[in-house]
MDAnalysis code that builds the backbone (N, CA, C; Angstrom):
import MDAnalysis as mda
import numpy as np

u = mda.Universe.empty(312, n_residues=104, atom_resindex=np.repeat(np.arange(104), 3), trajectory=True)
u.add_TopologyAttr("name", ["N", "CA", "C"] * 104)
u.add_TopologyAttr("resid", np.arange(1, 105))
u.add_TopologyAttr("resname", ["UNK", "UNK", "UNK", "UNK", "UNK", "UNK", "UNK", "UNK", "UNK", "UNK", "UNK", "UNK", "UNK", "UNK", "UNK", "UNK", "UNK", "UNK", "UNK", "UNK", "UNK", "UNK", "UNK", "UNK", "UNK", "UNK", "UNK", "UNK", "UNK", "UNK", "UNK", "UNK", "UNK", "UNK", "UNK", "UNK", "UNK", "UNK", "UNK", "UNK", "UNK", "UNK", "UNK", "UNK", "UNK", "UNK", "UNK", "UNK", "UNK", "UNK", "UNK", "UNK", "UNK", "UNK", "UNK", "UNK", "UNK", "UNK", "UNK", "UNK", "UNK", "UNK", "UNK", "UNK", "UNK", "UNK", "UNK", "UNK", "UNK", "UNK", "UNK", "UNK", "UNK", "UNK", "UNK", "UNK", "UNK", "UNK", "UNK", "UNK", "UNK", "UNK", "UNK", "UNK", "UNK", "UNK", "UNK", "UNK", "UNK", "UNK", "UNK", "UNK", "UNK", "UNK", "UNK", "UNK", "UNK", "UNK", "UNK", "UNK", "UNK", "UNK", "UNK", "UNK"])
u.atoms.positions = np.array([
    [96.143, 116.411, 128.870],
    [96.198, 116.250, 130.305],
    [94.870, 115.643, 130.774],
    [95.091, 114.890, 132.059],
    [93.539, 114.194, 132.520],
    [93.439, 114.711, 133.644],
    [92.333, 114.453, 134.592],
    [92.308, 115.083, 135.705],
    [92.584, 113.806, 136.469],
    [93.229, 114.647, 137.941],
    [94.098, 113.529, 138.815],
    [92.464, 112.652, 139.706],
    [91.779, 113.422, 139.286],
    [90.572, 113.002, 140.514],
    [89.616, 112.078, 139.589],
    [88.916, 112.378, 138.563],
    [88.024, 111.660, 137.620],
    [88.790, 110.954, 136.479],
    [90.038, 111.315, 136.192],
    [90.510, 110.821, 134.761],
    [89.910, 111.113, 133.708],
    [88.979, 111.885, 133.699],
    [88.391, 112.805, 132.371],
    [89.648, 113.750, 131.290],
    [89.232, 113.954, 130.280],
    [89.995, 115.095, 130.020],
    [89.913, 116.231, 130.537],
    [91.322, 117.268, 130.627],
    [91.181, 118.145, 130.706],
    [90.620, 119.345, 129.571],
    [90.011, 120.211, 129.618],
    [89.881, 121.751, 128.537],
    [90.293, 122.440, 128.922],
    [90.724, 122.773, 128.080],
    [91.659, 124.214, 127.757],
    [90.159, 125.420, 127.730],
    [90.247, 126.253, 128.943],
    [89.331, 127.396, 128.967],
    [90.443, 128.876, 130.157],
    [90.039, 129.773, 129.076],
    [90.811, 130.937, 129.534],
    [91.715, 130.918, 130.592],
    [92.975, 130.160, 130.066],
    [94.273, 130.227, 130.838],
    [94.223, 129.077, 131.863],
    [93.021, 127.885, 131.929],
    [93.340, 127.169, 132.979],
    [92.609, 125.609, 132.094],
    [93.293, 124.693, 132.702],
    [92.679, 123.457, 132.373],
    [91.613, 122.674, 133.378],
    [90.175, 122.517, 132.988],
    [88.938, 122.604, 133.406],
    [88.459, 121.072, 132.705],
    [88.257, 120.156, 133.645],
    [87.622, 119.049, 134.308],
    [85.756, 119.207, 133.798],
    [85.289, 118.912, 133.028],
    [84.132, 118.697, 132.529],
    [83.178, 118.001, 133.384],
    [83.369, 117.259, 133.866],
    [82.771, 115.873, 134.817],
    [82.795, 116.603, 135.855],
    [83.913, 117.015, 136.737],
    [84.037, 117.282, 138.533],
    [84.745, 118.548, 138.794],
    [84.911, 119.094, 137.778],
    [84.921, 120.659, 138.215],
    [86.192, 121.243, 138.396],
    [87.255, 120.036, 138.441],
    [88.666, 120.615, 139.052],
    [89.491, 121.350, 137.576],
    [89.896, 122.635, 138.331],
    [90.849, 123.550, 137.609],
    [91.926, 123.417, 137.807],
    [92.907, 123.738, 136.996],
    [94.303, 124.669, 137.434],
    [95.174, 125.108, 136.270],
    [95.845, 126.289, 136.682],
    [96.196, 127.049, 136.058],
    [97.312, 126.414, 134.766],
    [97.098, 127.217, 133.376],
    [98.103, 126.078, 132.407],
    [99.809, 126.858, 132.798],
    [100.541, 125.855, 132.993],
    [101.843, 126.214, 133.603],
    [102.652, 126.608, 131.794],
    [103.674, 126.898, 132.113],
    [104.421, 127.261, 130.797],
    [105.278, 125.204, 130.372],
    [104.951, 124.784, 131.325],
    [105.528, 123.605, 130.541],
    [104.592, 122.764, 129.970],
    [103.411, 122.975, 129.990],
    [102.248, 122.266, 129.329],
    [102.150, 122.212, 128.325],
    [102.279, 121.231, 127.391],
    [102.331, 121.618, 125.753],
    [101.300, 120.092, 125.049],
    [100.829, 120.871, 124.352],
    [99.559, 119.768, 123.730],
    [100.595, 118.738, 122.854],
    [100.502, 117.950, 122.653],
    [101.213, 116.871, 121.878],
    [100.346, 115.746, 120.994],
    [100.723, 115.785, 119.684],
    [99.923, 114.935, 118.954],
    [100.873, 113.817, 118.207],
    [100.796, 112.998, 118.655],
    [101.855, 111.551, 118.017],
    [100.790, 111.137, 116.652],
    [101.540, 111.164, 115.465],
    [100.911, 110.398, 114.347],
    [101.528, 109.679, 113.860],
    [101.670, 108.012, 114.090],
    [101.979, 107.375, 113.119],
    [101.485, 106.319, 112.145],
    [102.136, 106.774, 110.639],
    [101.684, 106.848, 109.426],
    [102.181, 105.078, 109.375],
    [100.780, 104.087, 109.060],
    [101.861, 103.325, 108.496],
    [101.221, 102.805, 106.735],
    [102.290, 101.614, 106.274],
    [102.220, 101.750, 104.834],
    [101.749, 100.733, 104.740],
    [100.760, 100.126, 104.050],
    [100.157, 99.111, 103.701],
    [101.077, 98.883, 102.283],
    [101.041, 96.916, 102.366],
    [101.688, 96.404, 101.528],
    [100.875, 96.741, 99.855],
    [101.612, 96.514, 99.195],
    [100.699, 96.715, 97.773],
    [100.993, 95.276, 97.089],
    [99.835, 94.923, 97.090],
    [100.085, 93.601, 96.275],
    [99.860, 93.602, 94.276],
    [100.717, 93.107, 94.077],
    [101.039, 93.100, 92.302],
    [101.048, 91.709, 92.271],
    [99.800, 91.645, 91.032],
    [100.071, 90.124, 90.641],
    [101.077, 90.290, 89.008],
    [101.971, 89.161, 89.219],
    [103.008, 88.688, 88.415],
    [102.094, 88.509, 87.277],
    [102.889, 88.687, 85.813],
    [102.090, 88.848, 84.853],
    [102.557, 87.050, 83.949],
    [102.840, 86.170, 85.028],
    [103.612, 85.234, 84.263],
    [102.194, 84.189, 83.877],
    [102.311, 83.192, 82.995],
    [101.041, 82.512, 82.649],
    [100.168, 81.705, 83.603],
    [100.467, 81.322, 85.185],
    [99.771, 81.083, 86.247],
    [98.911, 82.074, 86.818],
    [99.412, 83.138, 86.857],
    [98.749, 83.816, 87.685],
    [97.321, 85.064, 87.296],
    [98.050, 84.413, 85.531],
    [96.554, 85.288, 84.336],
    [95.421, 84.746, 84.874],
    [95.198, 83.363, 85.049],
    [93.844, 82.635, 85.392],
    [93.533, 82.832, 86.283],
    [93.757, 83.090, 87.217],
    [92.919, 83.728, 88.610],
    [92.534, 85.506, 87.957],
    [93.276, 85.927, 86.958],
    [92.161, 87.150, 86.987],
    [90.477, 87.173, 86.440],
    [90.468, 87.851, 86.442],
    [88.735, 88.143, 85.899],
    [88.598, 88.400, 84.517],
    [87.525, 87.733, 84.168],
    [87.448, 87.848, 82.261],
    [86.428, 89.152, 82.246],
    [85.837, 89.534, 81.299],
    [85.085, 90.377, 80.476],
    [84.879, 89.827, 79.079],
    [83.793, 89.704, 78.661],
    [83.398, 89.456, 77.095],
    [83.602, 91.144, 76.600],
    [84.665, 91.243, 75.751],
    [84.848, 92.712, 74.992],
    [85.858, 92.717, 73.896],
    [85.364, 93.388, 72.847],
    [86.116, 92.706, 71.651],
    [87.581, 93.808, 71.543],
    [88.059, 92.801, 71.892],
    [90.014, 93.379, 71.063],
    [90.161, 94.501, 69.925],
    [90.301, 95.445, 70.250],
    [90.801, 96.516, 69.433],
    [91.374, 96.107, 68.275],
    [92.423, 95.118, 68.323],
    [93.339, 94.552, 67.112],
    [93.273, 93.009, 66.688],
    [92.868, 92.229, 67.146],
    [92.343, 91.021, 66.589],
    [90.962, 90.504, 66.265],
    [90.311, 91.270, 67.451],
    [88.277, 91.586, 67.204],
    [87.926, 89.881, 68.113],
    [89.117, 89.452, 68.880],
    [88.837, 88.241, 69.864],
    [88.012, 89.034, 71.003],
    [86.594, 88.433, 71.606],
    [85.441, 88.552, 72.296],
    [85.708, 88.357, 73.468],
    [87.017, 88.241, 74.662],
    [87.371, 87.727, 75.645],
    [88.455, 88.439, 76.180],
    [88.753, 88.895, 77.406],
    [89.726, 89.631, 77.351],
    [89.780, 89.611, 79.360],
    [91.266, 89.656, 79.630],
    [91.362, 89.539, 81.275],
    [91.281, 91.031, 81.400],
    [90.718, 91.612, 83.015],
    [90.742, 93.278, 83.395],
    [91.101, 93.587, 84.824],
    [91.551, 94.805, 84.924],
    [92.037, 95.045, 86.167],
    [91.977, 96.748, 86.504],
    [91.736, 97.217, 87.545],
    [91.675, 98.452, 87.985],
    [92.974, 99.117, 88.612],
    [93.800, 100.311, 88.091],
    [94.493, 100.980, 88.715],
    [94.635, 102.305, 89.016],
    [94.931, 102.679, 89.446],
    [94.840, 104.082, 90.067],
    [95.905, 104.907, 89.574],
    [96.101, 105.797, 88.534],
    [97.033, 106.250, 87.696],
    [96.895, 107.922, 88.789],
    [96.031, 108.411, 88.321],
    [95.729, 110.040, 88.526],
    [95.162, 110.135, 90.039],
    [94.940, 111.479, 90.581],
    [94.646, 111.979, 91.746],
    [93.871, 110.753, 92.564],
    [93.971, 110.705, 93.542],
    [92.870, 110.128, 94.875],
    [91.586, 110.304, 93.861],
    [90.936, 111.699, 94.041],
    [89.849, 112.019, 93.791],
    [89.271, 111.583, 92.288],
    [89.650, 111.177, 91.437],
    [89.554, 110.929, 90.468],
    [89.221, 109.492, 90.006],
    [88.755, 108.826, 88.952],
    [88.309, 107.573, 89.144],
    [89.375, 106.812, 88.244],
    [89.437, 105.340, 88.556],
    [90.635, 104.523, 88.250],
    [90.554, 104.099, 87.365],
    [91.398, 103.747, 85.737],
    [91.918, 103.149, 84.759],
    [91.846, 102.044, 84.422],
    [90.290, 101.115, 83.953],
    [90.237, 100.067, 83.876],
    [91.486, 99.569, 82.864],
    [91.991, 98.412, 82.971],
    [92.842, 97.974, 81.559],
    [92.593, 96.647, 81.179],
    [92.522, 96.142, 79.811],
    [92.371, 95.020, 79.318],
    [93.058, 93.939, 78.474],
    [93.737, 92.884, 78.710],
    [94.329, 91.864, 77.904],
    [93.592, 90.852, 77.091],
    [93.364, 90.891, 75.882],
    [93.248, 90.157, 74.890],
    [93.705, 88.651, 75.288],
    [92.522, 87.657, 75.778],
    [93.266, 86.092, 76.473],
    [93.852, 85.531, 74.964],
    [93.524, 85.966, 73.432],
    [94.320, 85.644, 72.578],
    [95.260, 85.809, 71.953],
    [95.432, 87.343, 71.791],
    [96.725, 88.184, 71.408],
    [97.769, 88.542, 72.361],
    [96.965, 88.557, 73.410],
    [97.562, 89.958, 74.685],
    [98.022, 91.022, 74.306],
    [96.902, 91.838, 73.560],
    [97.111, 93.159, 73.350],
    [96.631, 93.780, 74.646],
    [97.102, 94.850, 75.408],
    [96.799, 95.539, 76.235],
    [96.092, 97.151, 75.822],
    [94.813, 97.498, 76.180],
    [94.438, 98.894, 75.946],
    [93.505, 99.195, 77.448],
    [93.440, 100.523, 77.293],
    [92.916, 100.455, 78.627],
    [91.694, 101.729, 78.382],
    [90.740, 101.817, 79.490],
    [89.386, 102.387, 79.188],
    [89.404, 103.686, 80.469],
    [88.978, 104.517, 80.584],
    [88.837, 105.905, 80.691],
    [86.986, 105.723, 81.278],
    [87.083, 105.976, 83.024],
    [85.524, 106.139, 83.139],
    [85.453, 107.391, 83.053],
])
């Protein structure tokens, strides 16, 4: 609620709603009800396509391949486990495309 005179908020103080700025009271009626609107919205998630255009725009790393011992490899960050927790680097081999992924 605001006040009709300043447009301040109203407070909630022992049974009446009280004007901070200019002083005006009045009593909280039984139809007064606090109301909180939340809306949630969803941000898009973008996925890049794993087709052979769109490898080259990722990011390299010099790191040697688990299974071929090639020195080059594309990487990317995802978020597997809790919020709070830190994210799942993973890595493609630009020669084999073996995929393994690293644990911070």
């Amino acid at each position: 609620m605001f006040c009709p005179e300043c447009k301040s908020l109203l407070m909630s103080s022992a049974g009446q709603l009280k004007c901070r700025k200019c002083g005006y009271t009045r009593k909280i009626e039984g139809t007064d009800q606090m109301k909180k609107k939340v809306e949630r919205r969803e941000n898009e998630i973008t996925i890049v396509e794993e087709d052979g255009e769109s490898i080259k725009t990722m990011p390299t790393i010099q790191i040697r391949c688990p299974k071929c011992e090639h020195n080059l490899a594309i990487w990317w960050l995802r978020q597997l486990r809790a919020a709070d927790e830190s994210e799942v680097r993973f890595f493609r081999c630009t020669k084999c495309d073996h995929t393994w992924r690293q644990y911070d």
